[in-house]
One Martini backbone bead per residue (centre of mass of N, CA, C, O) as a GRO file, in nm:
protein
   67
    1UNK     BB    1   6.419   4.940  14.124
    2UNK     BB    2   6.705   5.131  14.069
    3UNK     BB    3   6.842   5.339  13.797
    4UNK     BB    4   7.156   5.525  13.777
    5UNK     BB    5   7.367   5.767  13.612
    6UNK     BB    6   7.732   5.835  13.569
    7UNK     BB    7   8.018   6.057  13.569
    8UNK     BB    8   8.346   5.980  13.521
    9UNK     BB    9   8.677   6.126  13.593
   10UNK     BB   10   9.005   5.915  13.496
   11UNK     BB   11   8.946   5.688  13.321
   12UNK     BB   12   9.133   5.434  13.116
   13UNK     BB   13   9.081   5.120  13.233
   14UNK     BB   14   9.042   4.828  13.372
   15UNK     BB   15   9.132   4.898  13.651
   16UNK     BB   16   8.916   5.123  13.661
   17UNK     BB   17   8.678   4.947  13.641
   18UNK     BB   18   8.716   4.771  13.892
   19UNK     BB   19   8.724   4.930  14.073
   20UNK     BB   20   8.488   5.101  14.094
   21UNK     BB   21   8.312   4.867  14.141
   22UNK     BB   22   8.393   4.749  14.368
   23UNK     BB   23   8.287   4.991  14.538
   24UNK     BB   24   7.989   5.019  14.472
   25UNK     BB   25   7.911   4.689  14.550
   26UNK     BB   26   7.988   4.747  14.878
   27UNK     BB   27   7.727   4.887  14.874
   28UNK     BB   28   7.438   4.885  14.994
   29UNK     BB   29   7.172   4.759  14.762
   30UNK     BB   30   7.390   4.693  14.556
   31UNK     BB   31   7.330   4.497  14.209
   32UNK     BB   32   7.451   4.686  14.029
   33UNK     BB   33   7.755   4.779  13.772
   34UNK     BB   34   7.826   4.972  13.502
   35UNK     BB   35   8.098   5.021  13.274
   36UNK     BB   36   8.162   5.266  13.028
   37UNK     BB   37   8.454   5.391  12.933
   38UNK     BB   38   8.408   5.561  12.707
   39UNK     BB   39   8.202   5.757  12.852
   40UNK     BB   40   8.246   5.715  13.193
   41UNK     BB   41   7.947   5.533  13.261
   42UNK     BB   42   7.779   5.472  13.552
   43UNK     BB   43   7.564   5.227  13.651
   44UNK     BB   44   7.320   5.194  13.907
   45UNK     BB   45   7.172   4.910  14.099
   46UNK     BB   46   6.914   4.938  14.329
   47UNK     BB   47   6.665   4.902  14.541
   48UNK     BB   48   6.765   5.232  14.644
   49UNK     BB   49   6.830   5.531  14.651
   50UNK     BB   50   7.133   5.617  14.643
   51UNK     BB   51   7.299   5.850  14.711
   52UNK     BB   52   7.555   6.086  14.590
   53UNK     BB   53   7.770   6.066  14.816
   54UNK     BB   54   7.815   5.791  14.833
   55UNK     BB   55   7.928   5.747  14.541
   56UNK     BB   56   8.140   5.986  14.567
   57UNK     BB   57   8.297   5.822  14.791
   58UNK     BB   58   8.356   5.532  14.603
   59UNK     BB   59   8.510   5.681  14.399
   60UNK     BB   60   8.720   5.843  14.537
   61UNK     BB   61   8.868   5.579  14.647
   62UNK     BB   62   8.918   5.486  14.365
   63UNK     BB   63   9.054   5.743  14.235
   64UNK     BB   64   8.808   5.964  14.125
   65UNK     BB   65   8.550   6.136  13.953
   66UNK     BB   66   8.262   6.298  14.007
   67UNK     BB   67   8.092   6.485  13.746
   0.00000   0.00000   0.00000
């Protein structure tokens, strides 16, 4: 299992974070997403390493910024 964090910017809610979930946990491979509101922090555990494009287009999908 690979666990990474990123920093993403633009979360205010509770909406925001589903949204985030929702689309990170999409991705194949993906087993689990926390994402931490007041830091802005979303942790991703997958089987192997997700590129960071990956993430990055999941994000946005969801109406975010990968900072």
């Amino acid at each position: 299992m690979t666990t990474t964090t990123y920093r993403v910017e633009g979360m205010t809610c509770d909406h925001c974070v589903h949204a985030i979930t929702s689309e990170i946990s999409a991705i194949d491979g993906v087993h689990g997403v926390d994402v931490t509101l007041a830091t802005g922090q979303v942790t991703v555990t997958s089987e192997s390493p997700v590129p960071a494009e990956t993430i990055r287009a999941a994000i946005d999908e969801a109406g975010y910024v990968l900072a």
